[in-house]
C-alpha positions as CSV (number, residue, x, y, z in Angstrom):
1,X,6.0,19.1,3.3
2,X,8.3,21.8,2.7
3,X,11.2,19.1,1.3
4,X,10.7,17.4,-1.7
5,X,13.4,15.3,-2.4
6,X,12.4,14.1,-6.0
7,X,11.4,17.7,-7.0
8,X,13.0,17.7,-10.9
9,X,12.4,14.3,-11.5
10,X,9.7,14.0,-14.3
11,X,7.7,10.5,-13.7
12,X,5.4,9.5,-16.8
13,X,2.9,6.6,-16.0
14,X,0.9,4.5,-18.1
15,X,-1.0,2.8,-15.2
16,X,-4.8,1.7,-13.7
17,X,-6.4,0.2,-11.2
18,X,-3.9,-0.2,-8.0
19,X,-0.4,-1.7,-8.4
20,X,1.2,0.9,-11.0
21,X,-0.9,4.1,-9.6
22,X,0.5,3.4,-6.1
23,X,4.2,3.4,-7.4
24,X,3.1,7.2,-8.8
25,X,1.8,7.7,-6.0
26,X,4.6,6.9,-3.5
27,X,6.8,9.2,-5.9
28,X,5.0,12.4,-6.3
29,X,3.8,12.6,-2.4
30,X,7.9,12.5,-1.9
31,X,7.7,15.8,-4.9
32,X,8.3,14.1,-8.2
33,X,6.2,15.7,-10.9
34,X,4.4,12.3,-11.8
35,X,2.3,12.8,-15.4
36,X,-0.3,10.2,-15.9
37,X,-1.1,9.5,-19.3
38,X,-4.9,8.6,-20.0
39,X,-6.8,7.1,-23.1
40,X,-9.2,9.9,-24.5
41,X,-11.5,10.9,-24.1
42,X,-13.0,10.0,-21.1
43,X,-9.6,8.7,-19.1
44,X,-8.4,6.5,-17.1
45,X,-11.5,3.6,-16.5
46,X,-10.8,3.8,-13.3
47,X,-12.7,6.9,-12.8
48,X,-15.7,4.8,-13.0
49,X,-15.4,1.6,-11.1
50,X,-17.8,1.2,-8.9
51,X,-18.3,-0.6,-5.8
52,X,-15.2,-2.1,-4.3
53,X,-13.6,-0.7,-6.5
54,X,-14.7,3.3,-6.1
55,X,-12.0,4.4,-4.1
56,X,-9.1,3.2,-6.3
57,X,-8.7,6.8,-8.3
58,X,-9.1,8.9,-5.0
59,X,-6.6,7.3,-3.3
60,X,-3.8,6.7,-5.5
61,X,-3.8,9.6,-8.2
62,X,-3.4,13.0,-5.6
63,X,-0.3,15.0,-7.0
64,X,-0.3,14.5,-10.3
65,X,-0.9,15.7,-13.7
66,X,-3.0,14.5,-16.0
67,X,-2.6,14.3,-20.2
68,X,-4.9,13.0,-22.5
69,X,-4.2,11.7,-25.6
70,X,-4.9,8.7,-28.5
71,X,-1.5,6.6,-28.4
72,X,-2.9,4.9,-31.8
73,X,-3.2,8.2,-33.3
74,X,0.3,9.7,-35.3
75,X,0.0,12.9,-33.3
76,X,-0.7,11.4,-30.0
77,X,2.4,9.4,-30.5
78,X,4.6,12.2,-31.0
79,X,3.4,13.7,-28.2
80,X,4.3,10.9,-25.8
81,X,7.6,10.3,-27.3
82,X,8.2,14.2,-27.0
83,X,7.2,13.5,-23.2
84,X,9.2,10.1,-23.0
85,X,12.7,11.8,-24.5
86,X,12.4,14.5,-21.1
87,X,11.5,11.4,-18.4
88,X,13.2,10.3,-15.8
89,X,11.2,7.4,-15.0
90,X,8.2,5.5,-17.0
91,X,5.5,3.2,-14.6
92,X,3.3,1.1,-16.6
93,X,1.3,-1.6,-15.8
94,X,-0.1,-3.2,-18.4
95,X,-0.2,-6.5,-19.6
96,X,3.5,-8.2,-21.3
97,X,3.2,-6.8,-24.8
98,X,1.0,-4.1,-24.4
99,X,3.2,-1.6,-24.4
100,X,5.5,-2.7,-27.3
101,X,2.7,-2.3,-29.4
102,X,2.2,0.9,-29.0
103,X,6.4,1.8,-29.8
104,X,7.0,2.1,-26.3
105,X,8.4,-1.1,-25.2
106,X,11.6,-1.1,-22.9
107,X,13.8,-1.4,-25.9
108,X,12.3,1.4,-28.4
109,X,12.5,3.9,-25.4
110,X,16.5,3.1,-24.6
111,X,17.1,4.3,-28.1
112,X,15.2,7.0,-27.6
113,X,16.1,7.9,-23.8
114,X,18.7,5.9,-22.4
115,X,18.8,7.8,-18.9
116,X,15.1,6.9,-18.6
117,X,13.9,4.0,-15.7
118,X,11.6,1.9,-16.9
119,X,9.2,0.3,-14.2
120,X,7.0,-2.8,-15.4
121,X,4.2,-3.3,-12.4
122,X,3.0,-7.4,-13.6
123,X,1.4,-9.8,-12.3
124,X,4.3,-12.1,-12.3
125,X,8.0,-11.5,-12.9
126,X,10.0,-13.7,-15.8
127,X,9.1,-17.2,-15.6
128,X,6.6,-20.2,-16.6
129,X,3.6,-17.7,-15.1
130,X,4.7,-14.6,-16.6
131,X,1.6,-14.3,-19.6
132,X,-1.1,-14.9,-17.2
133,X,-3.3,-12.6,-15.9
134,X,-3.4,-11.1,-12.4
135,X,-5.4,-9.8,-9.7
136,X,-4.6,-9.3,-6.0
137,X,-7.3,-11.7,-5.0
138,X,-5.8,-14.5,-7.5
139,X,-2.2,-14.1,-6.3
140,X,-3.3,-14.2,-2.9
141,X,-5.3,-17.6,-3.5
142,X,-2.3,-19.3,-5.3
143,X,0.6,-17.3,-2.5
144,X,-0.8,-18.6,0.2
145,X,-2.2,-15.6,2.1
146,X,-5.8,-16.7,1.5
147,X,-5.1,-20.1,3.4
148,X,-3.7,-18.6,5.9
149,X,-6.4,-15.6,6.6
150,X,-9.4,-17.8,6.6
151,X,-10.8,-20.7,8.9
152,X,-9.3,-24.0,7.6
153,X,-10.9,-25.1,4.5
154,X,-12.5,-21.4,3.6
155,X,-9.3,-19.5,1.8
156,X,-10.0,-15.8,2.5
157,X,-8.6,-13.0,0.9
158,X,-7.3,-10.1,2.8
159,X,-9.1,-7.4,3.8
160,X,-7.3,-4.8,1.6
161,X,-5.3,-4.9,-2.0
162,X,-2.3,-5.8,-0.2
163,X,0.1,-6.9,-2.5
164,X,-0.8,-4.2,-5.0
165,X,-0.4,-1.4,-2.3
166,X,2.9,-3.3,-1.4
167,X,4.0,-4.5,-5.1
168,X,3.3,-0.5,-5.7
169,X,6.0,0.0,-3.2
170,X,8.3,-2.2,-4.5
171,X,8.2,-0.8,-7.7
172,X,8.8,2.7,-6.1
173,X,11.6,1.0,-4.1
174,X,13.8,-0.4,-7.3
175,X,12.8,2.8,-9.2
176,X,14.6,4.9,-6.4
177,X,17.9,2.7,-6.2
178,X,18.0,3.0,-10.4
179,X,18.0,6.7,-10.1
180,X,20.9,6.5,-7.6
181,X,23.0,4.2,-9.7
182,X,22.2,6.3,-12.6
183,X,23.7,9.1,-11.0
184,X,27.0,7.1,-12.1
185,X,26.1,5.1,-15.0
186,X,24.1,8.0,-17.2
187,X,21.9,4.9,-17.8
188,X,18.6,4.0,-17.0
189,X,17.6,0.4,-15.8
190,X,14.5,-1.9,-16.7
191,X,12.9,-2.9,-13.0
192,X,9.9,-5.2,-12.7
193,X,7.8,-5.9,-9.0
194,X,5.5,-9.2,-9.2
195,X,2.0,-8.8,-7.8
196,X,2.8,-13.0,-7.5
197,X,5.8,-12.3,-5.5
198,X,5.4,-9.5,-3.3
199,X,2.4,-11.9,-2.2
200,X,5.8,-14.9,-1.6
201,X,7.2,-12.1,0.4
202,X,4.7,-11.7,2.7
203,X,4.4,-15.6,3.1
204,X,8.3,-15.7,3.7
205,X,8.0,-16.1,7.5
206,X,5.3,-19.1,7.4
207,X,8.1,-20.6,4.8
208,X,11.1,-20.0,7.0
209,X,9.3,-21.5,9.9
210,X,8.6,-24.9,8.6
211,X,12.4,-24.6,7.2
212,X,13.2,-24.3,11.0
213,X,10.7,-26.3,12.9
214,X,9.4,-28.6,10.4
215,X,5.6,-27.9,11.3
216,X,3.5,-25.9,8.9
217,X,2.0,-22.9,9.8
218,X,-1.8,-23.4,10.7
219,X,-4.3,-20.8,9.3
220,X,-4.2,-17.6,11.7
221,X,-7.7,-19.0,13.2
222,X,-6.0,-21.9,14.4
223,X,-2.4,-20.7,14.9
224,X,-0.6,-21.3,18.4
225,X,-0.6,-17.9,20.2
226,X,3.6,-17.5,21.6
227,X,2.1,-15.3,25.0
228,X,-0.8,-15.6,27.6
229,X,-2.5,-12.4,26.6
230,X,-3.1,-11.8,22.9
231,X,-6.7,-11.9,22.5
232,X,-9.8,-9.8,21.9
233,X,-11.8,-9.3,25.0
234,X,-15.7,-8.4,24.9
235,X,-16.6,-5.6,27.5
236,X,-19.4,-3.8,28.4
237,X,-19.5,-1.3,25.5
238,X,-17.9,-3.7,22.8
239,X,-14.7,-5.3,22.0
240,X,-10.8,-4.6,22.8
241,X,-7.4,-6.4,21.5
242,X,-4.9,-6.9,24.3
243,X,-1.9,-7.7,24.8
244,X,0.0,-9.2,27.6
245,X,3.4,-10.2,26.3
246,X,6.6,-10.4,29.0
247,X,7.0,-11.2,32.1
248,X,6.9,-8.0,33.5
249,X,3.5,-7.0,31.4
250,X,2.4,-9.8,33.7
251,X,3.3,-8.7,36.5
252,X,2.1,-5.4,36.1
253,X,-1.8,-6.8,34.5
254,X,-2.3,-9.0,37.1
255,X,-1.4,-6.1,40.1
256,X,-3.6,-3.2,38.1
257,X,-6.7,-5.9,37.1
258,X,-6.4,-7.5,40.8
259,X,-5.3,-11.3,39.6
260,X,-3.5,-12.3,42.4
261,X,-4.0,-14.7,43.3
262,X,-2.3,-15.7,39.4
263,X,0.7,-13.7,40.1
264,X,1.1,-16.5,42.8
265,X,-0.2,-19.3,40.8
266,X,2.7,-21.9,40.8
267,X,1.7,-23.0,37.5
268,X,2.3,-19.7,36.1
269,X,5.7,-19.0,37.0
270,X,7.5,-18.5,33.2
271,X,6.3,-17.7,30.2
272,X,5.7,-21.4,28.8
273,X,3.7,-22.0,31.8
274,X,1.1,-19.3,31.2
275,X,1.1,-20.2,27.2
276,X,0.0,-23.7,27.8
277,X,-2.2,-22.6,30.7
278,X,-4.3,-20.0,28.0
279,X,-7.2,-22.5,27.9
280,X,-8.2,-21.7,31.5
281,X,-6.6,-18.6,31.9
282,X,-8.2,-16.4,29.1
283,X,-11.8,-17.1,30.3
284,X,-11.0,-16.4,33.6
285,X,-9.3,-13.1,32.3
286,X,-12.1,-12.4,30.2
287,X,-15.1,-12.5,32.7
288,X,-12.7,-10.4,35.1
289,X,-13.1,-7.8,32.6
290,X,-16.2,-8.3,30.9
291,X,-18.1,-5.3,33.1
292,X,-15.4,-2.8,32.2
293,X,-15.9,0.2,29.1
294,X,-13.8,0.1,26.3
295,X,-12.6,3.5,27.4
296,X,-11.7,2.6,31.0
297,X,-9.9,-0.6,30.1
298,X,-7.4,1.0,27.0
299,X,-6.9,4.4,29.4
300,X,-5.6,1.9,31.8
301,X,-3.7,-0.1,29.3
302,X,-2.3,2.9,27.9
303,X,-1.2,4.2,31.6
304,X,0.7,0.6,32.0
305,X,2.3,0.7,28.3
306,X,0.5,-2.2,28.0
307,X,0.1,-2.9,24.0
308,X,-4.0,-2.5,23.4
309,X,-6.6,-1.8,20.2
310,X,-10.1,-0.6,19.5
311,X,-11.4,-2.8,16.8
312,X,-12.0,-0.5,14.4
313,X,-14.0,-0.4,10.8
314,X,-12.2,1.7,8.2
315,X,-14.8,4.6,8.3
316,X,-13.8,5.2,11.8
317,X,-10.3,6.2,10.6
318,X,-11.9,9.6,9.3
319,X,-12.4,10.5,13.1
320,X,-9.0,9.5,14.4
321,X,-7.3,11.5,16.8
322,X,-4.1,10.4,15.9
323,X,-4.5,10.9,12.4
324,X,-6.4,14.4,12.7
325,X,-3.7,15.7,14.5
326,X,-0.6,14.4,12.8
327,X,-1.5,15.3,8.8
328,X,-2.3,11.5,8.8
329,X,-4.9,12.4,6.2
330,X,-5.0,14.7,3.0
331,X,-7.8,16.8,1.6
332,X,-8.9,15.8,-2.0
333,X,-11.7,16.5,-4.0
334,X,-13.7,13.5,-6.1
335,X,-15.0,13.2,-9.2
336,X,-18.3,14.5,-8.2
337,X,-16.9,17.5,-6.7
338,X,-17.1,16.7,-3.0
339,X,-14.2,16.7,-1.0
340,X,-12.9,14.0,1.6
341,X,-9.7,13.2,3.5
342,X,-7.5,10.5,2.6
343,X,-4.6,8.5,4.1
344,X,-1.3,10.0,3.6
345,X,2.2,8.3,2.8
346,X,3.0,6.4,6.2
347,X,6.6,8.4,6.7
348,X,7.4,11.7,8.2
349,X,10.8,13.3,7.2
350,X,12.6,15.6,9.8
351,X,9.1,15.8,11.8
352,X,6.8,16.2,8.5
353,X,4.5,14.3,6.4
354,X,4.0,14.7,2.6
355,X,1.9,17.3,1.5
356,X,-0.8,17.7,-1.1
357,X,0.7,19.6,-4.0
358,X,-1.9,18.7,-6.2
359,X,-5.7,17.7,-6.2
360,X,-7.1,15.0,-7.9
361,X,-6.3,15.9,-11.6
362,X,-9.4,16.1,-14.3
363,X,-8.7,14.0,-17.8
364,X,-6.4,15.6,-19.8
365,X,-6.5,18.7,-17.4
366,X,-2.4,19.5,-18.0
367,X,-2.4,18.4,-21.6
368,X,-1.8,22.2,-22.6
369,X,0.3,22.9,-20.0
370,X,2.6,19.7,-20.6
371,X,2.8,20.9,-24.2
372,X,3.9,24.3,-24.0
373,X,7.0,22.9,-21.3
374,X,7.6,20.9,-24.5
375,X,7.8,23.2,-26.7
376,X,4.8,23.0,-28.9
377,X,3.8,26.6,-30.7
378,X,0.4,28.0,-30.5
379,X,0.6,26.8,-33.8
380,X,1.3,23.1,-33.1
381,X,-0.9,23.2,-29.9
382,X,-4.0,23.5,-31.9
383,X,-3.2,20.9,-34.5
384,X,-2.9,18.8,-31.7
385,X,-6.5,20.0,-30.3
């Protein structure tokens, strides 16, 4: 993307895993220069996790630099405060204390820069919860989301790292407004997202609706569909989410399928009528369309801007049309030295979408470079080394 709105704003992050990368992330796809500080000397341990946890480092660390240094060492410590005193912005996410034993707590870094933003990623804001440790799947147990993704009885955690992705956000979110106020002020703020909270967020609607009805929500296995048609159908060549959700959507089904004789149905007239009627109308609809392809069935839904979906697995999404042809996905290159394509930021601006600036960077593979913009000597450089 040939506009970078944060170009000249120098991000430093002290981060792992999901929550605090993804915050980086957000702000050097939009042009930041985000430096990520790792441990030496073999990085971030991330790098290495393995299994469901392989893809964390590919997807979240693309455009930006890396330095490598020992924080408990004098030298390294210089360094990073060096760093610290030209930031913008500092993303960590480690656990409460962590960083104030190492001299760069929110307070030691306001006497020494107080234009910078400081972004704590936790696992729970301030509060009775605040010391305890954190992982998506625990705050999804405890928020709620886990109860209401699995069949009754079996709590289920989502299918992705939701609330780090979207806690990631929301740290990008308040860093953003703190930069804008600063504009102002000269002064840097202190912002904190809650893995714990962002998962509240997502539960806010389930909340508001017993405020409003008085019934709680049912787990999404058992929850009361609000139209006819919102189901996924087996064809012929596999499996299809439809959609049938107005009254003219019904109209327009029931013509193009050849139902009409429930166009005419008196007990279907309104919408209400054909909700409670879903028990017998959904198998009917379903063996109506049971010989149908996949392919025949969406190219007519899409025809009728009728809303429809392939049930997908995430490996398919390499192959999308959609994404091919829209910069959807970014080249990187792993650890091991093959190259993939990833998913991009899920924005365009004036038509385009972030671009890679950066690969995947190597440990410590700016160091030099980050020095010499500091102002180390040749000299200094290689007492550092």
């Amino acid at each position: 993307m040939s506009a970078q709105m944060l170009k000249g704003v120098r991000v430093v992050e002290f981060v792992h895993m999901v929550m605090g990368p993804t915050t980086g992330l957000v702000l050097a796809d939009l042009g930041a220069d985000v430096i990520k500080v790792e441990p030496l000397p073999v990085g971030d341990n991330t790098r290495r996790l393995g299994g469901s946890g392989s893809g964390f480092f590919a997807m979240m660390n693309r455009n930006k630099r890396s330095v490598a240094v020992d924080l408990k060492s004098a030298k390294g410590r210089e360094f990073v405060l060096r760093l610290l005193a030209t930031a913008d912005v500092l993303v960590e996410n480690f656990r409460p204390g962590a960083m104030d034993r190492l001299g760069l707590g929110v307070e030691d870094l306001r006497r020494l820069n107080p234009r910078l933003v400081y972004c704590s990623c936790k696992g729970f804001l301030p509060g009775p919860y605040e010391h305890r440790v954190a992982l998506d799947e625990v705050v999804q147990m405890m928020g709620g989301l886990a109860y209401m993704t699995g069949p009754r009885g079996q709590p289920l955690r989502a299918g992705s790292s939701v609330n780090d992705i979207m806690g990631g956000m929301f740290g990008a979110i308040g860093i953003l407004s703190a930069l804008i106020e600063r504009q102002s002020t000269g002064v840097g703020r202190h912002i904190q997202a809650g893995l714990f909270e962002n998962n509240v967020l997502l539960m806010a609607q389930h909340m508001a609706q017993f405020a409003i009805t008085g019934q709680e929500a049912p787990p999404m296995s058992e929850r009361m569909v609000a139209w006819p048609i919102y189901d996924i159908f087996t064809v012929a060549d596999g499996q299809v989410f439809l959609g049938v959700v107005t009254d003219t959507q019904w109209k327009l089904f029931c013509e193009a399928f050849d139902l009409p004789e429930l166009l005419a149905d008196a007990r279907l007239v309104t919408q209400a009528d054909r909700r409670a009627a879903r028990d017998w109308v959904v198998p009917l609809v379903a063996e109506r369309l049971k010989a149908l392809t996949k392919g025949a069935l969406m190219a007519r839904f899409e025809e009728l801007g009728l809303p429809f979906a392939p049930i997908a697995r995430p490996v398919e999404l390499f192959d999308d049309p959609h994404l091919l042809a829209s910069d959807g996905l970014l080249p990187v290159t792993l650890e091991d030295g093959r190259t993939t394509s990833l998913p991009n930021l899920p924005i365009s601006i004036d038509g385009e979408r972030p671009a890679l600036r950066r690969d995947l960077p190597k440990v410590g593979e700016h160091t030099g470079e980050i020095a010499a913009e500091l102002g180390y000597s040749e000299a200094e450089w290689a007492a550092l080394l």
